[in-house]
C-alpha positions as a LaTeX table, in Angstrom:
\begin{tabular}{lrrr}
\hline
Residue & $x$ (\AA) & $y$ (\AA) & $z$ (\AA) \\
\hline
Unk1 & 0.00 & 0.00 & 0.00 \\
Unk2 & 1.75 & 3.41 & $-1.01$ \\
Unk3 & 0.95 & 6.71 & 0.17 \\
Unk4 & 0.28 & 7.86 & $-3.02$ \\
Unk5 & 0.10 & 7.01 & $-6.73$ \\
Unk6 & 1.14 & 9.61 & $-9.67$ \\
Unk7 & $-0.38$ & 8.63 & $-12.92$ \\
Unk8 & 1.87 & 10.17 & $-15.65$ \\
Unk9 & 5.46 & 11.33 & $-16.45$ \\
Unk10 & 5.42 & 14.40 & $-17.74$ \\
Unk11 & 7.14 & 17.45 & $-16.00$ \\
Unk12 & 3.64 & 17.44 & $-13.76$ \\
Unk13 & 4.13 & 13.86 & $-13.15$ \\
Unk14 & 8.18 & 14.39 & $-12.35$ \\
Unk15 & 7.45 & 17.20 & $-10.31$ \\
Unk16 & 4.63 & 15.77 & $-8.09$ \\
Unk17 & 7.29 & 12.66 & $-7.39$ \\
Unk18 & 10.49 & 14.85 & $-6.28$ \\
Unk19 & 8.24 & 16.80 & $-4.07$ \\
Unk20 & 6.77 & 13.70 & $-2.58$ \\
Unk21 & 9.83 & 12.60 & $-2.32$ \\
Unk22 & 10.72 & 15.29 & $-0.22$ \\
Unk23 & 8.32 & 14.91 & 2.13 \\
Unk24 & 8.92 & 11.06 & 2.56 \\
Unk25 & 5.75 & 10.06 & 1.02 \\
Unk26 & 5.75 & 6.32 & $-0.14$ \\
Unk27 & 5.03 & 6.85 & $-3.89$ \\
Unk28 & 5.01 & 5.23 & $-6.64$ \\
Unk29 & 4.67 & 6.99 & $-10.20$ \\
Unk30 & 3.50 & 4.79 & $-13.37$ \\
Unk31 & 3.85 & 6.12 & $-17.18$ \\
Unk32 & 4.60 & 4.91 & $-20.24$ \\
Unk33 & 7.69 & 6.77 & $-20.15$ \\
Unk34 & 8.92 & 10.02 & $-18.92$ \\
Unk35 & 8.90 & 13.48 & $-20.60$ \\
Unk36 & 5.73 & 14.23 & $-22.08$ \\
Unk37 & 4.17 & 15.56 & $-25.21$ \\
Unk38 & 7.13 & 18.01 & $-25.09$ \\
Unk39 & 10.05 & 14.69 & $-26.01$ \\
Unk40 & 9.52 & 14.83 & $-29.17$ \\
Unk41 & 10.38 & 19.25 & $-29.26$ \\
Unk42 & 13.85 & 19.72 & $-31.07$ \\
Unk43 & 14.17 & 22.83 & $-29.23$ \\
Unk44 & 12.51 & 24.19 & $-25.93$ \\
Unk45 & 12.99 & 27.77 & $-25.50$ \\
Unk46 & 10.18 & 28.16 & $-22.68$ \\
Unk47 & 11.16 & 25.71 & $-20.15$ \\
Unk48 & 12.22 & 28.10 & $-16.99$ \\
Unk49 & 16.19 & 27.82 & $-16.11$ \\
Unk50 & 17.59 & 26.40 & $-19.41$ \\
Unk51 & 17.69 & 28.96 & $-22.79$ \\
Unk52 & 17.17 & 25.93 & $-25.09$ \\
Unk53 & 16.59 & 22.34 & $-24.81$ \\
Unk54 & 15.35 & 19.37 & $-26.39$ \\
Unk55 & 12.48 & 17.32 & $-25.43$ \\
Unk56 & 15.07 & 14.39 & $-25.18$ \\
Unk57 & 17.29 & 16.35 & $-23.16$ \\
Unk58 & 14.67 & 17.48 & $-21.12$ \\
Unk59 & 13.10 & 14.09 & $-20.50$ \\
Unk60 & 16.70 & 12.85 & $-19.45$ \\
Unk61 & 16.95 & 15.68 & $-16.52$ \\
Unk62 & 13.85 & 15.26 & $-15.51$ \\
Unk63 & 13.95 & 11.53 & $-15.24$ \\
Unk64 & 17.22 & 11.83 & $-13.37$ \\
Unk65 & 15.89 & 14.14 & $-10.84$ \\
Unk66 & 12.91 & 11.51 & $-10.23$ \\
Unk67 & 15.25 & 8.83 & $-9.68$ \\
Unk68 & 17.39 & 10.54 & $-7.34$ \\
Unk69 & 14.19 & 10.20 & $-4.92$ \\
Unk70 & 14.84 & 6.88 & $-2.34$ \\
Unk71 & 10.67 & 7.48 & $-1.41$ \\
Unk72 & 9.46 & 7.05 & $-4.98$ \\
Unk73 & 9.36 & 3.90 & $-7.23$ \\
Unk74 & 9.12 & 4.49 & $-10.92$ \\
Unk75 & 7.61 & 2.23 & $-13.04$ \\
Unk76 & 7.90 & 2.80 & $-17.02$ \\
Unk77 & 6.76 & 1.25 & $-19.92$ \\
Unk78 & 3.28 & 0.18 & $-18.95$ \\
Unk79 & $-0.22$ & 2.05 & $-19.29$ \\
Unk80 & $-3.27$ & 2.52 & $-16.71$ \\
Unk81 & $-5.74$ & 0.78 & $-17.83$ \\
Unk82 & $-8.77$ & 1.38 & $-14.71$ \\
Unk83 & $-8.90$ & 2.34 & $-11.86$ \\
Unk84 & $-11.10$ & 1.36 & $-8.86$ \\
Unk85 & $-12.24$ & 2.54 & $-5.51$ \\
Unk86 & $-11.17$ & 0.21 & $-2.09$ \\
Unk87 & $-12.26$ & 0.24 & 1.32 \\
Unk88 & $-8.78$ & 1.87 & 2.13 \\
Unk89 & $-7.86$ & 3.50 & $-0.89$ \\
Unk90 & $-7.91$ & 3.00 & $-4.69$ \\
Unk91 & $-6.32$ & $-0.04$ & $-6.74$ \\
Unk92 & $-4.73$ & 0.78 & $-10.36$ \\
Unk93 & $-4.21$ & $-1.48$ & $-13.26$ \\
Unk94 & $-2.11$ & $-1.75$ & $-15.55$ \\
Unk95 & $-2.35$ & $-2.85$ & $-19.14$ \\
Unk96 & $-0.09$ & $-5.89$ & $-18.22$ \\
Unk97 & $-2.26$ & $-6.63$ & $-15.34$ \\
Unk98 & $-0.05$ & $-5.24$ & $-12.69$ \\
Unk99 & $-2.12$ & $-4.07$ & $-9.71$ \\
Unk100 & $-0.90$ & $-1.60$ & $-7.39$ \\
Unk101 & $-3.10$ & $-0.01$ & $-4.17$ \\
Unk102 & $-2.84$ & 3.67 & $-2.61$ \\
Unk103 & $-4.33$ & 5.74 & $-0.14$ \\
Unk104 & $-4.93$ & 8.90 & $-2.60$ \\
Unk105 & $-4.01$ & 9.37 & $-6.86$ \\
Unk106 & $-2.90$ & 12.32 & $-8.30$ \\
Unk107 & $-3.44$ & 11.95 & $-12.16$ \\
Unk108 & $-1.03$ & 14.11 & $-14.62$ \\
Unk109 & $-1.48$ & 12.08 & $-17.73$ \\
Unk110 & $-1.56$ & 14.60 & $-19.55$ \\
Unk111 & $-3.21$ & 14.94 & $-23.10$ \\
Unk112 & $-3.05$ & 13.53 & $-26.91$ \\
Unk113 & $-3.34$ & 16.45 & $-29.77$ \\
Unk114 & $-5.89$ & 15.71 & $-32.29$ \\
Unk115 & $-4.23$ & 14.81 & $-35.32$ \\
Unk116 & $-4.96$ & 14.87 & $-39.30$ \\
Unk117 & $-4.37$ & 11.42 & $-39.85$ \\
Unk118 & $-2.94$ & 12.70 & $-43.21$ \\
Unk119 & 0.28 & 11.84 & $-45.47$ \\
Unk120 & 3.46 & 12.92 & $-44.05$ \\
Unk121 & 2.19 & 14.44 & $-40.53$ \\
Unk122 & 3.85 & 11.30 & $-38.91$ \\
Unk123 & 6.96 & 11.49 & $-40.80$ \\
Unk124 & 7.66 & 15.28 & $-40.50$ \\
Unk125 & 6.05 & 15.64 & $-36.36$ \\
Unk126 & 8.79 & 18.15 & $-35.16$ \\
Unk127 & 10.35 & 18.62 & $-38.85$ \\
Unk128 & 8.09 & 21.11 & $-39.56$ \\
Unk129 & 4.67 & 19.93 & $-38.13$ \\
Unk130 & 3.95 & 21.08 & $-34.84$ \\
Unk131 & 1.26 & 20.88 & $-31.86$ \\
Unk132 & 2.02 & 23.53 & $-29.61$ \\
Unk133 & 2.45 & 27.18 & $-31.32$ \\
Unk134 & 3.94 & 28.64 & $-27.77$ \\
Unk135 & 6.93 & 26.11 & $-28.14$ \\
Unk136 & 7.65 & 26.34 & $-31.93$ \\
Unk137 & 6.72 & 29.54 & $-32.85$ \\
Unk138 & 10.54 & 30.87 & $-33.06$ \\
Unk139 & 11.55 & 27.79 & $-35.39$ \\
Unk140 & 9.29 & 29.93 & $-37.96$ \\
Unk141 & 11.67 & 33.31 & $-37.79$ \\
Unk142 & 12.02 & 34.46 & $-41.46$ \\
Unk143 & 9.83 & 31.44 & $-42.71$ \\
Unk144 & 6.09 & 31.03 & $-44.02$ \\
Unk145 & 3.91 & 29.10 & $-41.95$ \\
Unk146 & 0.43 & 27.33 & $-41.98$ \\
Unk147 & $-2.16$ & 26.33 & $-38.88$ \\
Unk148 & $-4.85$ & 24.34 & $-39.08$ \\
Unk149 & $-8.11$ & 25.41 & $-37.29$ \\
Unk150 & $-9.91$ & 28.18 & $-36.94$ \\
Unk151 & $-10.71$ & 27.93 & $-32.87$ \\
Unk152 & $-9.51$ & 29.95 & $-30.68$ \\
Unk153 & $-6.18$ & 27.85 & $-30.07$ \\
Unk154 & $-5.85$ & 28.24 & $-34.39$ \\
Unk155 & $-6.01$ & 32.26 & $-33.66$ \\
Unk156 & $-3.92$ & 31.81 & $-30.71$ \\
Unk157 & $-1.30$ & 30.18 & $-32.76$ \\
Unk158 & $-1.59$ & 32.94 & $-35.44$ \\
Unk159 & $-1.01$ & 35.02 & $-32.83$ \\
Unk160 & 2.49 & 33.29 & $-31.43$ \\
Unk161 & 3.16 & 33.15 & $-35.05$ \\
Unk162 & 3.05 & 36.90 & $-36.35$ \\
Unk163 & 6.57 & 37.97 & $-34.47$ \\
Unk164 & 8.49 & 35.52 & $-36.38$ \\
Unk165 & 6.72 & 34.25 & $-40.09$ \\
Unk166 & 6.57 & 36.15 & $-42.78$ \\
Unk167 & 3.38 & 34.52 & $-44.13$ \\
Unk168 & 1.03 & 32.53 & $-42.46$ \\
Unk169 & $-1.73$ & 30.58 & $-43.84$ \\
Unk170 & $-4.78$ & 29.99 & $-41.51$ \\
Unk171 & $-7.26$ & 27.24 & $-42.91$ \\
Unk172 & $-10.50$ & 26.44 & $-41.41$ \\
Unk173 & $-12.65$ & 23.27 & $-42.64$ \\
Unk174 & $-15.80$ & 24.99 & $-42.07$ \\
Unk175 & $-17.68$ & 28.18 & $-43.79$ \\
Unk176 & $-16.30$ & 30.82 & $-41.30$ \\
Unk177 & $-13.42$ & 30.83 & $-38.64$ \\
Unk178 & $-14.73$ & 29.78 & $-34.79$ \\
Unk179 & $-12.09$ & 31.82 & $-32.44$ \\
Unk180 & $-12.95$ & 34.83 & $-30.40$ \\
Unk181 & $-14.38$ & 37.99 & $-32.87$ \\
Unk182 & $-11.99$ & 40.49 & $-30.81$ \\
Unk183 & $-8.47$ & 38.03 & $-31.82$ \\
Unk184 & $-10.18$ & 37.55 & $-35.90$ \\
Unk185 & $-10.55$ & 41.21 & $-36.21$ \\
Unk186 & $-6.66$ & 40.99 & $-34.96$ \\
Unk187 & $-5.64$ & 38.41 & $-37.32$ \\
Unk188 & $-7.50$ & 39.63 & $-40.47$ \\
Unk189 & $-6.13$ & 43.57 & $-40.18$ \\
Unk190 & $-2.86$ & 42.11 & $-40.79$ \\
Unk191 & $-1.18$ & 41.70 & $-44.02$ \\
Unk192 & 0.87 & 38.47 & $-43.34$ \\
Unk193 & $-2.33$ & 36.20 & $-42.71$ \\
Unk194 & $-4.25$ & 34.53 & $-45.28$ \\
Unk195 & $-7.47$ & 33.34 & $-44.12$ \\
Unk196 & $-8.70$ & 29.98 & $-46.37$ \\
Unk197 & $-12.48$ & 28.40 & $-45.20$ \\
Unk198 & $-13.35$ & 25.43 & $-46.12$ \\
Unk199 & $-10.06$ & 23.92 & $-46.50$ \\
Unk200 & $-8.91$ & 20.79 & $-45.75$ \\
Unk201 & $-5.50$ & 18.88 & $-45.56$ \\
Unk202 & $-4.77$ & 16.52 & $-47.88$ \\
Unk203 & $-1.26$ & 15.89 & $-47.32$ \\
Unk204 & 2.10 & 17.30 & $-46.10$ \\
Unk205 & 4.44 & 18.16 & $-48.24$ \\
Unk206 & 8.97 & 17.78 & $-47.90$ \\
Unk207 & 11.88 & 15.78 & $-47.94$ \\
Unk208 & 14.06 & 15.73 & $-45.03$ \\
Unk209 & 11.63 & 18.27 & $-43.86$ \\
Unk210 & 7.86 & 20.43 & $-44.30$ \\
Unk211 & 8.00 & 22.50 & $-47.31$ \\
Unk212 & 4.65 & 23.02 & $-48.23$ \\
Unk213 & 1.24 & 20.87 & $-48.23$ \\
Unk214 & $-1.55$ & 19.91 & $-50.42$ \\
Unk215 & $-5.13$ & 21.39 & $-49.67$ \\
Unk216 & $-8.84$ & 20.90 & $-50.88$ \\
Unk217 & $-10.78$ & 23.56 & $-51.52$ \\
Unk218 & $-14.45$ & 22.55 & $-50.48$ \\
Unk219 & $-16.01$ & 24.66 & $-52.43$ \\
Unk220 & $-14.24$ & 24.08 & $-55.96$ \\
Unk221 & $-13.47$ & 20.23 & $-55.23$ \\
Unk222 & $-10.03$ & 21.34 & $-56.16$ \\
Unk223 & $-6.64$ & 20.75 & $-54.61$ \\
Unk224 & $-3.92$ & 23.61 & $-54.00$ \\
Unk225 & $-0.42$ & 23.46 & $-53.09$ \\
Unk226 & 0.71 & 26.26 & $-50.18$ \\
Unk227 & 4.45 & 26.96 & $-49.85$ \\
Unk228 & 5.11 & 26.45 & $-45.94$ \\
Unk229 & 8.31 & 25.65 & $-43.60$ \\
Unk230 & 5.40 & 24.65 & $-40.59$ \\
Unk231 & 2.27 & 23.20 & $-40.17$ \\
Unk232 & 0.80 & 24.25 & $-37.06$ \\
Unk233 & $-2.34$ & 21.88 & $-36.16$ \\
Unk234 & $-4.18$ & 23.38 & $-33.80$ \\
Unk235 & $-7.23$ & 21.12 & $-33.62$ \\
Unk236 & $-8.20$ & 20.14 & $-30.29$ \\
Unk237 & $-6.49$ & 17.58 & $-27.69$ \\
Unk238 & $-7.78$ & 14.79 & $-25.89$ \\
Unk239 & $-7.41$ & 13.97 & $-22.38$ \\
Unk240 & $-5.94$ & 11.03 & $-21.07$ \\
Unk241 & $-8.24$ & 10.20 & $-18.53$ \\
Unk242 & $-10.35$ & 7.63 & $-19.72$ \\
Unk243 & $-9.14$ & 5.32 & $-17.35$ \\
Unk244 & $-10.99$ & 6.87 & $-14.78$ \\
Unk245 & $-14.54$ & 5.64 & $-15.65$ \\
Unk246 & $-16.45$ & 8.36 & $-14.15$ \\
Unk247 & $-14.79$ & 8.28 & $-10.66$ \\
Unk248 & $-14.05$ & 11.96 & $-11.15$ \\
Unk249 & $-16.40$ & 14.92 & $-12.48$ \\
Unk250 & $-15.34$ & 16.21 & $-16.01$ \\
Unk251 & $-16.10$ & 18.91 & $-18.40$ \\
Unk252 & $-17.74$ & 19.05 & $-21.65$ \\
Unk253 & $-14.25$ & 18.55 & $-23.21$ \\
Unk254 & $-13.66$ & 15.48 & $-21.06$ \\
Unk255 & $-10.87$ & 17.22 & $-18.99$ \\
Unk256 & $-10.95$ & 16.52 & $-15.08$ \\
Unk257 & $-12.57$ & 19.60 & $-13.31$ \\
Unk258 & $-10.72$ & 20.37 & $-10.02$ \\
Unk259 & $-10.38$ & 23.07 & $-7.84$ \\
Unk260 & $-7.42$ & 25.09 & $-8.89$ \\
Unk261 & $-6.09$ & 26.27 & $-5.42$ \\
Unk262 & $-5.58$ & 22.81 & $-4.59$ \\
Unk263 & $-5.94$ & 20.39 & $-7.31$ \\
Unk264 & $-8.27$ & 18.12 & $-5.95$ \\
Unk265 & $-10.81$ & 16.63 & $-7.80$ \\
Unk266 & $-14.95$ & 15.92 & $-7.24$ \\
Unk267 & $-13.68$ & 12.67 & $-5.67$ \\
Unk268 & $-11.85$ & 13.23 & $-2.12$ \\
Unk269 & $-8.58$ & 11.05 & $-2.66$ \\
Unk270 & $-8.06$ & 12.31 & $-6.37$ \\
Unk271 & $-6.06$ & 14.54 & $-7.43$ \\
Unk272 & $-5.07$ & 15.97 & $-11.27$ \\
Unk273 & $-2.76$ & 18.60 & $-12.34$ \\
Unk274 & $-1.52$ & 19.25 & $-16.11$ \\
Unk275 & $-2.87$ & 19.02 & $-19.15$ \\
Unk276 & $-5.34$ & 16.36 & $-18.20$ \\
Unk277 & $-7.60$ & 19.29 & $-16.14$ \\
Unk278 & $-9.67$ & 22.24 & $-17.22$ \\
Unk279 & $-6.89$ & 24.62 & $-16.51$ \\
Unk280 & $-6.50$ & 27.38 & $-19.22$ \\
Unk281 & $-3.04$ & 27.44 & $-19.92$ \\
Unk282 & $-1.63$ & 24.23 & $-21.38$ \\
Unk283 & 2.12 & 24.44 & $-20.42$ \\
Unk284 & 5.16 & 22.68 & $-18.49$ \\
Unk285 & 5.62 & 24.78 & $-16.07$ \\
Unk286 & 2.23 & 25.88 & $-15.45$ \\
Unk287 & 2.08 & 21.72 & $-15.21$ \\
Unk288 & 4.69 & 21.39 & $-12.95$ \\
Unk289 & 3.71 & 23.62 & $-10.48$ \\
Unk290 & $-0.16$ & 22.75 & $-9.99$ \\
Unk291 & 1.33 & 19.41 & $-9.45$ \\
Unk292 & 3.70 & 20.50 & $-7.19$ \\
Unk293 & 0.50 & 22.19 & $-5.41$ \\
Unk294 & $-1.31$ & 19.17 & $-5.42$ \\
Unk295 & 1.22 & 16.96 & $-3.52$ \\
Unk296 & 1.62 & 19.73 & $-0.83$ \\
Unk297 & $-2.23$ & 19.70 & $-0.44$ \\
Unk298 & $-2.32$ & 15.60 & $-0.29$ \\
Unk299 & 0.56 & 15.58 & 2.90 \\
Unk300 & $-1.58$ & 17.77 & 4.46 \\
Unk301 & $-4.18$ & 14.63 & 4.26 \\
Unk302 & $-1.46$ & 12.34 & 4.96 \\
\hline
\end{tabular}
């Protein structure tokens, strides 16, 4: 029976275990691996304390620091699959069919983007296709650029995008754009953008990486070629949190609601921080330290 059981290994994940560490909690933290969306990032310029560094990098310090923690057992490679209430606690499963039993959770597992699902987004992902416009946005200095979606996370991305490209394409499936009227009127008053509706990606376009892609136009039935060094999808992500069942209250966009001075969820022993809860800003260190909030709120339970 641990103290506590961190779902996830992403810097909200890492963080949660080297402060529970800290305060002598018996924890174990389960994830497929460690690192996060952000592994797969060539460069990180935002992550606080380092100028640049890559995801790899990144997921190597981080993992290090975890380890260095006698009070907290890491266990890699495996997947929650469920999760289940106890007289004293909760029991998790793995997808292997390990079982492990705590006294309280704390769930940072994070979030999958929405992808295209078309040609050459696989084999470009972080040579020139992207998923988080904050991260990647300098990588676009002095280039032309495309994002896909017209939400407010598309305008968003425009938004991180107008310091740096010198052309940016913004295509939207759908008759009109979705985002905020104040941040279109923004977008559309400057000359960089080009605003395509009804667009959709057919492929993604390079060699050893994105020059350009292939688009339909909806309303002609007829496909165009756009010159581009990025493709910025900015479509929506999914939560990882299906393991849960409904053991914890959840929004519309099935993201874990909690209460954001503490973390804890609608359940009492359940706890989420990261990109798997309704908070507004989707970031590592905004990850980091809501998890590091949560674990000073569950010793106080302890």
């Amino acid at each position: 029976m641990y103290d506590l059981i961190i779902i996830g290994g992403g810097p909200a994940g890492v963080a949660a275990g080297v402060y529970a560490g800290r305060k002598k909690m018996k924890t174990l933290l389960v994830a497929e691996a460690i690192g996060g969306q952000s592994v797969v990032s060539a460069g990180i310029q935002n992550w606080i304390g380092d100028i640049e560094i890559s995801g790899f990098d990144l997921a190597q310090r981080l993992e290090a620091h975890l380890r260095s923690q006698p009070e907290v057992e890491v266990v890699t490679g495996e997947r929650v699959a469920s999760v289940s209430k106890t007289p004293t606690g909760y029991e998790v499963k793995t997808g292997s069919g390990q079982t492990y039993s705590a006294r309280f959770l704390l769930i940072t597992s994070g979030s999958r983007r929405r992808k295209l699902n078309v040609p050459g987004e696989a084999e470009f992902e972080s040579k020139g296709v992207f998923y988080c416009s904050i991260c990647d946005a300098p990588v676009m200095a002095g280039k032309s650029a495309a994002v896909v979606g017209g939400g407010n996370a598309g305008l968003e991305a425009v938004l991180d995008l107008l310091p740096y490209a010198t052309e940016i394409y913004l295509l939207e499936r759908g008759e009109a754009l979705k985002g905020d009227a104040v941040t279109q009127e923004k977008i559309k008053a400057d000359p960089k953008v080009h605003i395509i509706t009804q667009a959709e990606v057919q492929r993604i376009l390079g060699e050893q990486f994105v020059s350009g892609l292939e688009c339909l136009d909806r309303k002609s039935n007829q496909v165009q070629t756009l010159p581009a060094s990025g493709v910025f999808v900015e479509i929506g992500a999914v939560p990882n949190a299906e393991f849960l069942g409904d053991l914890v209250k959840t929004n519309e966009l099935h993201e874990i609601v909690v209460d954001h001075q503490t973390q804890a969820t609608s359940d009492p022993g359940i706890w989420a921080a990261g990109d798997v809860t309704d908070v507004l800003y989707k970031q590592n260190n905004i990850s980091a330290g809501d998890a590091i909030k949560a674990v000073l709120n569950i010793y106080q339970q302890i």
